[in-house]
mmCIF file as gemmi writes it, N, C-alpha and C atoms, coordinates in Angstrom:
data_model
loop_
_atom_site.group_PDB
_atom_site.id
_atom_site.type_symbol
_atom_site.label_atom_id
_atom_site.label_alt_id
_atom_site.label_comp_id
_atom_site.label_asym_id
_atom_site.label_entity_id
_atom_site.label_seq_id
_atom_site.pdbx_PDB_ins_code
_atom_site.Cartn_x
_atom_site.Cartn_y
_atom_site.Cartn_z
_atom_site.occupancy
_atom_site.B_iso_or_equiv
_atom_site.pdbx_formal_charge
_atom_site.auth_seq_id
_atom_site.auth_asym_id
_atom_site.pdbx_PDB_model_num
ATOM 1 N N . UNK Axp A 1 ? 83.309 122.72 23.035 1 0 ? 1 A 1
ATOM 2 C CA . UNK Axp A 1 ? 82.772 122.789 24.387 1 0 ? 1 A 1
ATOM 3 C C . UNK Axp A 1 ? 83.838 123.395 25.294 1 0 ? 1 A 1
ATOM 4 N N . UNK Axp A 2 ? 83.927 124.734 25.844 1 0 ? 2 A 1
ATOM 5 C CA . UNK Axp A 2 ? 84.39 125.438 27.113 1 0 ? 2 A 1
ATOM 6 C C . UNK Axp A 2 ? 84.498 124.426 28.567 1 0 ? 2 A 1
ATOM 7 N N . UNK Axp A 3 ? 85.482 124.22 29.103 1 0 ? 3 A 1
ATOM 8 C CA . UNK Axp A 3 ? 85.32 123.761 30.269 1 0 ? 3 A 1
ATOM 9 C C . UNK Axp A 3 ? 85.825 125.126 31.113 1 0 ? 3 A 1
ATOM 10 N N . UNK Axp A 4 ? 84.778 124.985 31.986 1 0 ? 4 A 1
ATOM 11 C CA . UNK Axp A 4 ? 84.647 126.066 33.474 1 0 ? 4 A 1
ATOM 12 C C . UNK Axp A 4 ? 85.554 125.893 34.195 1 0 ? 4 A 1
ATOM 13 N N . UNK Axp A 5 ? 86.046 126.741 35.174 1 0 ? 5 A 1
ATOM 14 C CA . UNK Axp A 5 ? 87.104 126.461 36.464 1 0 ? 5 A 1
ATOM 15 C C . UNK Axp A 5 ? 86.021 126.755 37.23 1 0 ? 5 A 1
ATOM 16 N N . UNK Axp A 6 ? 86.302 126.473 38.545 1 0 ? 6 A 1
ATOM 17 C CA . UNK Axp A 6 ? 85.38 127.17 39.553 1 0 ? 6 A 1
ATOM 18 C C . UNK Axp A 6 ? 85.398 128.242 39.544 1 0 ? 6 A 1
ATOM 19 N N . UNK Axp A 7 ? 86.195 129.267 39.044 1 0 ? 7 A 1
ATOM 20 C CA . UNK Axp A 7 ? 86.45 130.626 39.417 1 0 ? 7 A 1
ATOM 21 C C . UNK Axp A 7 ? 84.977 131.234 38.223 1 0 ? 7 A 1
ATOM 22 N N . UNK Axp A 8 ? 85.465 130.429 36.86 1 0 ? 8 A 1
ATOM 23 C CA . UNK Axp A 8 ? 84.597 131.042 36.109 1 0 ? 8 A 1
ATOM 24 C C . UNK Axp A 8 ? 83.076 130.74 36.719 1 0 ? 8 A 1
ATOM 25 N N . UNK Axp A 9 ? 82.678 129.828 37.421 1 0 ? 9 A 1
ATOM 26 C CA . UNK Axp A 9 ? 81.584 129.39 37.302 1 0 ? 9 A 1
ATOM 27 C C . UNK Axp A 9 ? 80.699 130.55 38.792 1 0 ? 9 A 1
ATOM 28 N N . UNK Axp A 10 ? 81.88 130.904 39.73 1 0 ? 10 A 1
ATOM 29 C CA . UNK Axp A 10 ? 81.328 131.444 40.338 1 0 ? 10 A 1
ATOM 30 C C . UNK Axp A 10 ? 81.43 133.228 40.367 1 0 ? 10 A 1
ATOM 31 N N . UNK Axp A 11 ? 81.637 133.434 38.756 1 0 ? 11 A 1
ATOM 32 C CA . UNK Axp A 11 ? 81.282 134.628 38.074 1 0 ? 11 A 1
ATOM 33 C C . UNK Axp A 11 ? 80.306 134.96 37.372 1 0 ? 11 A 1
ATOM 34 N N . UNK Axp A 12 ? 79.345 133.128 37.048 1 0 ? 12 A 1
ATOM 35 C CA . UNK Axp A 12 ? 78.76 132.881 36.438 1 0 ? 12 A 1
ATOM 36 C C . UNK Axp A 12 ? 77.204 133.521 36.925 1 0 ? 12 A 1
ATOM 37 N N . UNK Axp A 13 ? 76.53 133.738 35.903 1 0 ? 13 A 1
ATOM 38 C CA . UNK Axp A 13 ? 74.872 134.071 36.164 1 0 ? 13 A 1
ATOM 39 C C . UNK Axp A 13 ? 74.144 133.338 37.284 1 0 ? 13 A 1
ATOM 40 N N . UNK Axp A 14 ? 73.36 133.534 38.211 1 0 ? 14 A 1
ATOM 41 C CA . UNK Axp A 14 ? 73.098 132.8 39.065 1 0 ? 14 A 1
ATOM 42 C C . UNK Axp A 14 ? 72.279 131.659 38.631 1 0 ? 14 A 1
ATOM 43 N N . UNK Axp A 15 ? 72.875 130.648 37.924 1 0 ? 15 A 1
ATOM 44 C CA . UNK Axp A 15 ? 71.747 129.271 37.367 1 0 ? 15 A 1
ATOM 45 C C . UNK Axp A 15 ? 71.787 128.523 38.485 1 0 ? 15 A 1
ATOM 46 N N . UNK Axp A 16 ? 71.045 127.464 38.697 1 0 ? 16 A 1
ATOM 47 C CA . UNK Axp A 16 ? 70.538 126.379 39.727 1 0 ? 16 A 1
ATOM 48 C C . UNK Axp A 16 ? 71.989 125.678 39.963 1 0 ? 16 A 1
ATOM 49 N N . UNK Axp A 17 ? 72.786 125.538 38.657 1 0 ? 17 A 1
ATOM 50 C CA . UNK Axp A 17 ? 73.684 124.734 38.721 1 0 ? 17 A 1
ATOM 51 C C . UNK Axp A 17 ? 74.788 126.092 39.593 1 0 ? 17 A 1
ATOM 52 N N . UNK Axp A 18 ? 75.056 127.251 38.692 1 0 ? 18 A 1
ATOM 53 C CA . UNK Axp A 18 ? 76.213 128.133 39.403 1 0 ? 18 A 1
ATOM 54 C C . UNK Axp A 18 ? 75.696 128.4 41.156 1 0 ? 18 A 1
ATOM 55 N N . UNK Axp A 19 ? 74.472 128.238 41.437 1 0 ? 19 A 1
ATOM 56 C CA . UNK Axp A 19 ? 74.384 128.91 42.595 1 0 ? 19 A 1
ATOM 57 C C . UNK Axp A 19 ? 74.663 127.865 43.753 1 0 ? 19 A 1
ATOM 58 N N . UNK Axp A 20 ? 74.155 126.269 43.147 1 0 ? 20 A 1
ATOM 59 C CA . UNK Axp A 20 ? 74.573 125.107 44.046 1 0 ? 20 A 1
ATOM 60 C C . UNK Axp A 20 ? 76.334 125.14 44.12 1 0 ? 20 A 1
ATOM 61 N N . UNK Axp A 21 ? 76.954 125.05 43.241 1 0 ? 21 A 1
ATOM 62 C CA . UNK Axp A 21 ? 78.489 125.377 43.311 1 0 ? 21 A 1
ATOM 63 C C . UNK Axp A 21 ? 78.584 126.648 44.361 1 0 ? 21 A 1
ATOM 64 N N . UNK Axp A 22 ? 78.07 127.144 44.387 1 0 ? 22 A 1
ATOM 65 C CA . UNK Axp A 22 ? 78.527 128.762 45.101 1 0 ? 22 A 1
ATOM 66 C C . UNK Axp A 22 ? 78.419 128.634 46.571 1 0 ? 22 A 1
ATOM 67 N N . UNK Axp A 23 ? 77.212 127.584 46.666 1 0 ? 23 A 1
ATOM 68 C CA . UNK Axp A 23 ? 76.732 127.653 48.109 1 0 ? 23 A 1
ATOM 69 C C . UNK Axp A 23 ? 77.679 126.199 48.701 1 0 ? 23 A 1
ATOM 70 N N . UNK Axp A 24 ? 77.939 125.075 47.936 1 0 ? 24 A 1
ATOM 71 C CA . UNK Axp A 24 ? 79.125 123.938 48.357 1 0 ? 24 A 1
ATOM 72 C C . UNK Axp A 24 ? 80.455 124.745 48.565 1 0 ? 24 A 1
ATOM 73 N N . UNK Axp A 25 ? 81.429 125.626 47.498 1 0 ? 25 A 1
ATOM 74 C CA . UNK Axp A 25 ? 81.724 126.288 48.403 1 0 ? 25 A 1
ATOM 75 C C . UNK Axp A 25 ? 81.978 126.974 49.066 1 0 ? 25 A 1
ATOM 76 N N . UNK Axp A 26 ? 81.07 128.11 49.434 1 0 ? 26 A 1
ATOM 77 C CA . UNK Axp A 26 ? 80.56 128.487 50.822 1 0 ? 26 A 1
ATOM 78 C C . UNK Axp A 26 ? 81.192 127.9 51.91 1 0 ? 26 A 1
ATOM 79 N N . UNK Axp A 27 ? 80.635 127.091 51.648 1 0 ? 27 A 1
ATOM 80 C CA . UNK Axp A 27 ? 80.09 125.768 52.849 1 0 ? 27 A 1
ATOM 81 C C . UNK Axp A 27 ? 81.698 125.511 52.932 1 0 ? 27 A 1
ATOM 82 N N . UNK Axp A 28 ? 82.445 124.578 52.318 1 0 ? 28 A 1
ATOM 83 C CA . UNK Axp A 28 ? 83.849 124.309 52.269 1 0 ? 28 A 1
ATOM 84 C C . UNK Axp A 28 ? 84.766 125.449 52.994 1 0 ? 28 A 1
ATOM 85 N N . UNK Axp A 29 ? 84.393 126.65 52.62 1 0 ? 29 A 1
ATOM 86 C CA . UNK Axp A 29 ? 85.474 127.674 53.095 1 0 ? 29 A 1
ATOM 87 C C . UNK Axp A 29 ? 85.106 127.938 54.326 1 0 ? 29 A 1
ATOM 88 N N . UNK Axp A 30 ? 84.065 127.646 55.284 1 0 ? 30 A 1
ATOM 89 C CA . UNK Axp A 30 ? 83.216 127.623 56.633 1 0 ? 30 A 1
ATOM 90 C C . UNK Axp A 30 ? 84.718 126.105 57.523 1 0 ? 30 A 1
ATOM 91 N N . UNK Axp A 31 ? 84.534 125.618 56.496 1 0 ? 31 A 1
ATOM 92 C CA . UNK Axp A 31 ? 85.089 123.959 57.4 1 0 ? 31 A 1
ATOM 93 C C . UNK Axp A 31 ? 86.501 124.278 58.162 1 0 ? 31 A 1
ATOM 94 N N . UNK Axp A 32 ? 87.538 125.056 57.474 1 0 ? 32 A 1
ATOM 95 C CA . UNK Axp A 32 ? 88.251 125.503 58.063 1 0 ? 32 A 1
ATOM 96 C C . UNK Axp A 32 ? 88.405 125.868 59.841 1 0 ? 32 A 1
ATOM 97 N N . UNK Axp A 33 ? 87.78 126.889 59.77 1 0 ? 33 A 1
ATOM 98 C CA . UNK Axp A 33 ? 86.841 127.815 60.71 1 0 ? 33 A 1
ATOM 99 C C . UNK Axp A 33 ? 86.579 126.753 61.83 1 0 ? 33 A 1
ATOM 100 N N . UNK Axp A 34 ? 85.402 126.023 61.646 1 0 ? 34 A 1
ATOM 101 C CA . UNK Axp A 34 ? 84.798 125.252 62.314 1 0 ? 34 A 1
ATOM 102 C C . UNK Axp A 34 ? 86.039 123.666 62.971 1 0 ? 34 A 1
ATOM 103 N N . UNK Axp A 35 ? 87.055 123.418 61.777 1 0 ? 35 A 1
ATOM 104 C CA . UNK Axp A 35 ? 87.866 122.518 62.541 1 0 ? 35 A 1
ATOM 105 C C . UNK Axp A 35 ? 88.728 123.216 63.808 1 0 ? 35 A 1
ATOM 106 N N . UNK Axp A 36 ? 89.303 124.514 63.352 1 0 ? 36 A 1
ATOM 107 C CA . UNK Axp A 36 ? 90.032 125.003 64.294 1 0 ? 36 A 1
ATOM 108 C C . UNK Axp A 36 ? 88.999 125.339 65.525 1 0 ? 36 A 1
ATOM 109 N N . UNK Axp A 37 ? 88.101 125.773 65.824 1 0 ? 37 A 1
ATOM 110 C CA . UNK Axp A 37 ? 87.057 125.507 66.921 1 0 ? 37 A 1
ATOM 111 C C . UNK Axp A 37 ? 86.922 124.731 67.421 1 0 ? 37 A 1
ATOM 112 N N . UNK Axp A 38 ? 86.997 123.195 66.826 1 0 ? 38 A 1
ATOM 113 C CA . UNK Axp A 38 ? 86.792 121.798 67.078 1 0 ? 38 A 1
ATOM 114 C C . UNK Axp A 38 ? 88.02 121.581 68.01 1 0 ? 38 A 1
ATOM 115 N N . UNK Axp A 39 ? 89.088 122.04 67.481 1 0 ? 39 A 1
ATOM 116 C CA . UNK Axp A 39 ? 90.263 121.491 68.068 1 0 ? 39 A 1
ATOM 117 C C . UNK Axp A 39 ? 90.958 121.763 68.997 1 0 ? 39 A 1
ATOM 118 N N . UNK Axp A 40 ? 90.336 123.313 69.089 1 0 ? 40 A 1
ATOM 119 C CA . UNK Axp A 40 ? 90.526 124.15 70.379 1 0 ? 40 A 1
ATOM 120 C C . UNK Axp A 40 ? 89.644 123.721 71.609 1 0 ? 40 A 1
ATOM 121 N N . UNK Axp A 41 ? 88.361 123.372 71.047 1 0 ? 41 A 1
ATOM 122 C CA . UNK Axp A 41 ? 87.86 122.541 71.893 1 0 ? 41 A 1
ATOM 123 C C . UNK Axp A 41 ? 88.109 121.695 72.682 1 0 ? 41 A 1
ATOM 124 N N . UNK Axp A 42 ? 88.555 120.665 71.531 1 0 ? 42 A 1
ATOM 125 C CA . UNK Axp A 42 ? 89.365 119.643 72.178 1 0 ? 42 A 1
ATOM 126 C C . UNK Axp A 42 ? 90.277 120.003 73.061 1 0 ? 42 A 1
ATOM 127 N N . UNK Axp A 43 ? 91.496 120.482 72.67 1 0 ? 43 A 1
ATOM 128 C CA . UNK Axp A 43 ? 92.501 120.937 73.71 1 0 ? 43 A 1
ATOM 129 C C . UNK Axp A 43 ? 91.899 121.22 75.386 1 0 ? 43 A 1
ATOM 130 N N . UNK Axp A 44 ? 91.137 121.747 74.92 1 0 ? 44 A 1
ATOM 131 C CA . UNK Axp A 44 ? 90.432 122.307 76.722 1 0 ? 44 A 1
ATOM 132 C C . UNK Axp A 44 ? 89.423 121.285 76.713 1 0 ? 44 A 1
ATOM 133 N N . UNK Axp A 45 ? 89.216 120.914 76.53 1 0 ? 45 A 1
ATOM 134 C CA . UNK Axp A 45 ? 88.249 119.237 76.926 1 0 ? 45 A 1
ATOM 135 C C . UNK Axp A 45 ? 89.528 118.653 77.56 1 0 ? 45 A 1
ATOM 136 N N . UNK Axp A 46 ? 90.608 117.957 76.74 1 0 ? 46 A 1
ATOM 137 C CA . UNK Axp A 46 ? 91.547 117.974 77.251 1 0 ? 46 A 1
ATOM 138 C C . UNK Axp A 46 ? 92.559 118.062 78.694 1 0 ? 46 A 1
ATOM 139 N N . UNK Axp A 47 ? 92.555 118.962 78.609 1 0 ? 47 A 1
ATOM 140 C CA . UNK Axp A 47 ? 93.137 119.991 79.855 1 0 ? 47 A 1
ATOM 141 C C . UNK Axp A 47 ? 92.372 119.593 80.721 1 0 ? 47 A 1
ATOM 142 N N . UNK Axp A 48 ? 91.023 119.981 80.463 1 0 ? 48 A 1
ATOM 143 C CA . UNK Axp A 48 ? 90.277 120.13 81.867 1 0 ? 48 A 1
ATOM 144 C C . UNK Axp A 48 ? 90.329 118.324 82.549 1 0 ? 48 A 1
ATOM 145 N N . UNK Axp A 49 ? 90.176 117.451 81.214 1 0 ? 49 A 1
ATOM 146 C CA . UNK Axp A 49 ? 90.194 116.133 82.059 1 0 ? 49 A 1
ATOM 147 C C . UNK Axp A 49 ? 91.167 115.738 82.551 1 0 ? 49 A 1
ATOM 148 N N . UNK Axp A 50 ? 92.655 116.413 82.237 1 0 ? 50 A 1
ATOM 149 C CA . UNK Axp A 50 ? 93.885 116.012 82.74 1 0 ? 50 A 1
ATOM 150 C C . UNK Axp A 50 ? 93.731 116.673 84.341 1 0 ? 50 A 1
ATOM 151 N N . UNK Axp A 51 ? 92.917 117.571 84.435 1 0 ? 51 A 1
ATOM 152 C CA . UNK Axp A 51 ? 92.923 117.921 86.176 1 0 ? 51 A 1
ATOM 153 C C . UNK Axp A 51 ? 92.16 116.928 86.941 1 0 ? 51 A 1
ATOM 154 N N . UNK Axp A 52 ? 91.447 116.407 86.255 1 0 ? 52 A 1
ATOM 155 C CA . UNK Axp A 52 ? 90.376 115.314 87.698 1 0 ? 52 A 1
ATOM 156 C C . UNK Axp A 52 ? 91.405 114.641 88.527 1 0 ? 52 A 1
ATOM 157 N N . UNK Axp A 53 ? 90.827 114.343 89.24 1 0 ? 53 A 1
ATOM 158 C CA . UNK Axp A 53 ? 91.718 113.069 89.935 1 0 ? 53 A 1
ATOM 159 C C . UNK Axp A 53 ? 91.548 111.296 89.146 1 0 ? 53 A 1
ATOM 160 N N . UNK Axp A 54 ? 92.838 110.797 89.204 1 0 ? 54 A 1
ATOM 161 C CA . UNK Axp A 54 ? 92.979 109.517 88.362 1 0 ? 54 A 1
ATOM 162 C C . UNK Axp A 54 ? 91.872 108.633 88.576 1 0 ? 54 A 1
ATOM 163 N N . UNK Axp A 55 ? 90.979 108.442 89.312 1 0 ? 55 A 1
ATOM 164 C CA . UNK Axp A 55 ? 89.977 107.49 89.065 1 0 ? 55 A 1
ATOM 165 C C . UNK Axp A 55 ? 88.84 108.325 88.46 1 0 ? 55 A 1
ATOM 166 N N . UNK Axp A 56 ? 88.373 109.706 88.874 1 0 ? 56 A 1
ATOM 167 C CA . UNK Axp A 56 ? 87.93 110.303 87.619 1 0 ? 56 A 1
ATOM 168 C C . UNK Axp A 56 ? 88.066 110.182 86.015 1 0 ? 56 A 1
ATOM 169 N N . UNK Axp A 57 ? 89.2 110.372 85.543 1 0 ? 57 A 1
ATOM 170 C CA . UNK Axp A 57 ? 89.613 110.552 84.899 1 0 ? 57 A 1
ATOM 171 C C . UNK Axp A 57 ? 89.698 109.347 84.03 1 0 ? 57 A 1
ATOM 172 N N . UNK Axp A 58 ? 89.82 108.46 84.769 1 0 ? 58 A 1
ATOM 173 C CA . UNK Axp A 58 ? 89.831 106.688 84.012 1 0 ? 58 A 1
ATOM 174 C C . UNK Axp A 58 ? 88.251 106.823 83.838 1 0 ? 58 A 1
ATOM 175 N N . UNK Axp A 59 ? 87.394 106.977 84.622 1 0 ? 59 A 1
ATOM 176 C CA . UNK Axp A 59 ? 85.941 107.039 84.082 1 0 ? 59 A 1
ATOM 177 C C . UNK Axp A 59 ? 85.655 107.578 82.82 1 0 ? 59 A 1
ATOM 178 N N . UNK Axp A 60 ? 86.115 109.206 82.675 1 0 ? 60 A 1
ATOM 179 C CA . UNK Axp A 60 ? 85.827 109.893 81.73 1 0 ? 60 A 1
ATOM 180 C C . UNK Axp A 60 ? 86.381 109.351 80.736 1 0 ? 60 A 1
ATOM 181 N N . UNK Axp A 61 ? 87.449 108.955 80.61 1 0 ? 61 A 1
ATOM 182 C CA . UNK Axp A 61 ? 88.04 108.177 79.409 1 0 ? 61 A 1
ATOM 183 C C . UNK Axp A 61 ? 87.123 107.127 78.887 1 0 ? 61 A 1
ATOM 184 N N . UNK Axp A 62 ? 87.396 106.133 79.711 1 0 ? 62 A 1
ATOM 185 C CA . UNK Axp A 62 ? 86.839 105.392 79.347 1 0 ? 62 A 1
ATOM 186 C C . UNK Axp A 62 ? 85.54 104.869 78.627 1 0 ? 62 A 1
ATOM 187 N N . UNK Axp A 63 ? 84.248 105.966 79.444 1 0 ? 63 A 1
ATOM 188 C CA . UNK Axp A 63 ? 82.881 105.691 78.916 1 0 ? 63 A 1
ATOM 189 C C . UNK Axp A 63 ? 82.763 107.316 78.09 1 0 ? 63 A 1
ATOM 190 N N . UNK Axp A 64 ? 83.446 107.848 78.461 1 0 ? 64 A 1
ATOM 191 C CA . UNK Axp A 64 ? 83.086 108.918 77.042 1 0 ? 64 A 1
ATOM 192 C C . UNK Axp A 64 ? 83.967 109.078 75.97 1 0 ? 64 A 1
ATOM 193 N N . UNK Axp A 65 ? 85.243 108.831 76.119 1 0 ? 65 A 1
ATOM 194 C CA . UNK Axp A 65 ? 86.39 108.555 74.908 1 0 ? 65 A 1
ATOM 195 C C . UNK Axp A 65 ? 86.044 107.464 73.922 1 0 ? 65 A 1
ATOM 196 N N . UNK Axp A 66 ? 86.42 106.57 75.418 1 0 ? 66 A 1
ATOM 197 C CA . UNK Axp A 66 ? 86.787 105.12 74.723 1 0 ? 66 A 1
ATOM 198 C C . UNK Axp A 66 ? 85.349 104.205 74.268 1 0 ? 66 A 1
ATOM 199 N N . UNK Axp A 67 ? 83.874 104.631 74.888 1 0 ? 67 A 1
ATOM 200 C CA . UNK Axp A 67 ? 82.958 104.713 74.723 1 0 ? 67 A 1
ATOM 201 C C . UNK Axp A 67 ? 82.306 103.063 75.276 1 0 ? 67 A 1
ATOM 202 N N . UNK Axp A 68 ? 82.9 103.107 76.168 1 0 ? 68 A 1
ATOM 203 C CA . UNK Axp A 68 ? 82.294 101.302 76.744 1 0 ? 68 A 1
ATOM 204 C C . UNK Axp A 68 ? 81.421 101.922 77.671 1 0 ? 68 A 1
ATOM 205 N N . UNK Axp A 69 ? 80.82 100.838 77.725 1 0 ? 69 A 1
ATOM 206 C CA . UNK Axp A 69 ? 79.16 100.99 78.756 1 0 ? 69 A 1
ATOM 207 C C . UNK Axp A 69 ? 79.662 101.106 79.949 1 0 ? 69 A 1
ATOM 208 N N . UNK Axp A 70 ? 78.681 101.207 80.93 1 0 ? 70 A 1
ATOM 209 C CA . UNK Axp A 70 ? 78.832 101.141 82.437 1 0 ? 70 A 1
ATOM 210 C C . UNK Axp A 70 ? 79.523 99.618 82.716 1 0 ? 70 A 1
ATOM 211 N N . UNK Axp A 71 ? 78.719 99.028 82.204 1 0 ? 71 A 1
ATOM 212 C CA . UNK Axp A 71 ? 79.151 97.459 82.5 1 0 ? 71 A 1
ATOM 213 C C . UNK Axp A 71 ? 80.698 97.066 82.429 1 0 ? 71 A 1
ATOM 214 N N . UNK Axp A 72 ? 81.174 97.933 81.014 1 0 ? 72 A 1
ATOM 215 C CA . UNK Axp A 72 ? 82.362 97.343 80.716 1 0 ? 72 A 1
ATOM 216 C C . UNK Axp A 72 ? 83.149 97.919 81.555 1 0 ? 72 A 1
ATOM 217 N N . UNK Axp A 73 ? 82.83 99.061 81.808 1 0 ? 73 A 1
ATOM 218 C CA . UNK Axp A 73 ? 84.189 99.927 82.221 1 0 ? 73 A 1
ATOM 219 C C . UNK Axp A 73 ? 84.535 99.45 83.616 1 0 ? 73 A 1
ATOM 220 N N . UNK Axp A 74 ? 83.125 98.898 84.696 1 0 ? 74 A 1
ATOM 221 C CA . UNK Axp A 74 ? 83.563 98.432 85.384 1 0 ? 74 A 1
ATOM 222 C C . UNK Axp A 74 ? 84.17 97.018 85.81 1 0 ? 74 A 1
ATOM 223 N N . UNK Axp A 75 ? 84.272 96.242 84.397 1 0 ? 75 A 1
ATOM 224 C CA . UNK Axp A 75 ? 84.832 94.91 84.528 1 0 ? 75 A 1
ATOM 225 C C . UNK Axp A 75 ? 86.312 95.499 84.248 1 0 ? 75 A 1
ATOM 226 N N . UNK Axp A 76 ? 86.665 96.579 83.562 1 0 ? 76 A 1
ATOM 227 C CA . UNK Axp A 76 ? 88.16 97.07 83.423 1 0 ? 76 A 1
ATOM 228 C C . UNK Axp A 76 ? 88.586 97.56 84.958 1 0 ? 76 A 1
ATOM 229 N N . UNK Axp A 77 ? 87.986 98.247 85.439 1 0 ? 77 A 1
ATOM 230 C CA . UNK Axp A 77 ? 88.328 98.817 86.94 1 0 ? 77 A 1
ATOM 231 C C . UNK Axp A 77 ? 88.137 97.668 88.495 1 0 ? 77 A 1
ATOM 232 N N . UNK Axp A 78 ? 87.523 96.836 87.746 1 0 ? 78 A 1
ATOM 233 C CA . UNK Axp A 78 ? 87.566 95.816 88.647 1 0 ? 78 A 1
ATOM 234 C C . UNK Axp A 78 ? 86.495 96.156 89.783 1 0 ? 78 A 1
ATOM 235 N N . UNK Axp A 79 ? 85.131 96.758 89.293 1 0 ? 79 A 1
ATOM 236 C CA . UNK Axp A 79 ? 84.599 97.606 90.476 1 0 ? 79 A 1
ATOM 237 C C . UNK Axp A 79 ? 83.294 97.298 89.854 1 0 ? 79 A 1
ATOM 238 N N . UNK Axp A 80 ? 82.341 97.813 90.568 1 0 ? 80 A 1
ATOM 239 C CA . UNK Axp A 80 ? 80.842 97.446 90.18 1 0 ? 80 A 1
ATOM 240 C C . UNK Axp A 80 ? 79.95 98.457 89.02 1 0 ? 80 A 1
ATOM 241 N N . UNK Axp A 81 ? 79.261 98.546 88.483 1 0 ? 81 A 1
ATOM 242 C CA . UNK Axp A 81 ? 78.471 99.438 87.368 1 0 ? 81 A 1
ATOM 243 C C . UNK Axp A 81 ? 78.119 100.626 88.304 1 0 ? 81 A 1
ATOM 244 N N . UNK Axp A 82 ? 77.222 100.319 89.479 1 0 ? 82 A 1
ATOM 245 C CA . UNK Axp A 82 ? 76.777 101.758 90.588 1 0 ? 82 A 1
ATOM 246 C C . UNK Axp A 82 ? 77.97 102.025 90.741 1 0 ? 82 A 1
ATOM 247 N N . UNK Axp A 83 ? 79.389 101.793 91.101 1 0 ? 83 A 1
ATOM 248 C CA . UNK Axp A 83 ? 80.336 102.303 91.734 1 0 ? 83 A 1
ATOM 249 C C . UNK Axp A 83 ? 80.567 103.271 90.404 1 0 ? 83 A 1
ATOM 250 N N . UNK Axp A 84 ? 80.873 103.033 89.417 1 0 ? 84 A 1
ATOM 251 C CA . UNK Axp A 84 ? 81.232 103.475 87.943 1 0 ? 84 A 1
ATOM 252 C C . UNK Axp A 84 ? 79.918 104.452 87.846 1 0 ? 84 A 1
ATOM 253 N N . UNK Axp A 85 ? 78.889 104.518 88.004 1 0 ? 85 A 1
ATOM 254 C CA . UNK Axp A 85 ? 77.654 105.194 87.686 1 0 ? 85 A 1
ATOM 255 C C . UNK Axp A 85 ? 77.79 106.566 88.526 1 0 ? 85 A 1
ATOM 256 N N . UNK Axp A 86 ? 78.111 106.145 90.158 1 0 ? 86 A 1
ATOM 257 C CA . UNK Axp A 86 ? 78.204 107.194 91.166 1 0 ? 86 A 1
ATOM 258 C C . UNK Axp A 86 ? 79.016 107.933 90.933 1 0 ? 86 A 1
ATOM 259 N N . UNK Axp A 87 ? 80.045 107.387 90.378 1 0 ? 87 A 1
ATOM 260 C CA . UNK Axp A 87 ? 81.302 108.457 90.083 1 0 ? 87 A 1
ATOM 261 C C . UNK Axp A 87 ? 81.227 109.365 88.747 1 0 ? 87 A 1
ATOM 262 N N . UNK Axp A 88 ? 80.19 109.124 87.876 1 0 ? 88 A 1
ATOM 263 C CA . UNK Axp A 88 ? 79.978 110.072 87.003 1 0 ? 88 A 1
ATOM 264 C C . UNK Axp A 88 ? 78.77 110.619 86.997 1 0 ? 88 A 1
């Protein structure tokens, strides 16, 4: 019995099995690509929230980072849910 490398397999005849390998990775050599996008993203997501002003900015953190409700964020700020609501 021959064991395949990937290399051989994606020299291989197009069978159900070589073409699912071909298209996983595809797909894998895409992820690259797509993290560095992600991360550049991030960076300027980033950036841009480092400009708000600090009670902005504790909002955005908080209920979209850090992901607490209205409720919570305003038992952290010491302030009411509408006050926390108005400001975003």
């Amino acid at each position: 019995m021959a064991i395949q490398t990937s290399e051989s397999l994606l020299e291989a005849p197009a069978t159900d099995e070589g073409l699912a390998l071909r298209e996983a990775l595809a797909d894998k050599a895409a992820v690259p690509d797509e993290e560095a996008s992600q991360t550049e993203c991030a960076r300027a997501v980033r950036r841009a929230v480092e400009t708000l002003p600090s009670d902005m900015r504790e909002l955005v953190v908080l209920c979209e980072w850090e992901e607490l409700s209205v409720n919570n964020a305003a038992a952290v700020l010491s302030t009411t849910p509408q006050a926390v609501e108005s400001r975003l």
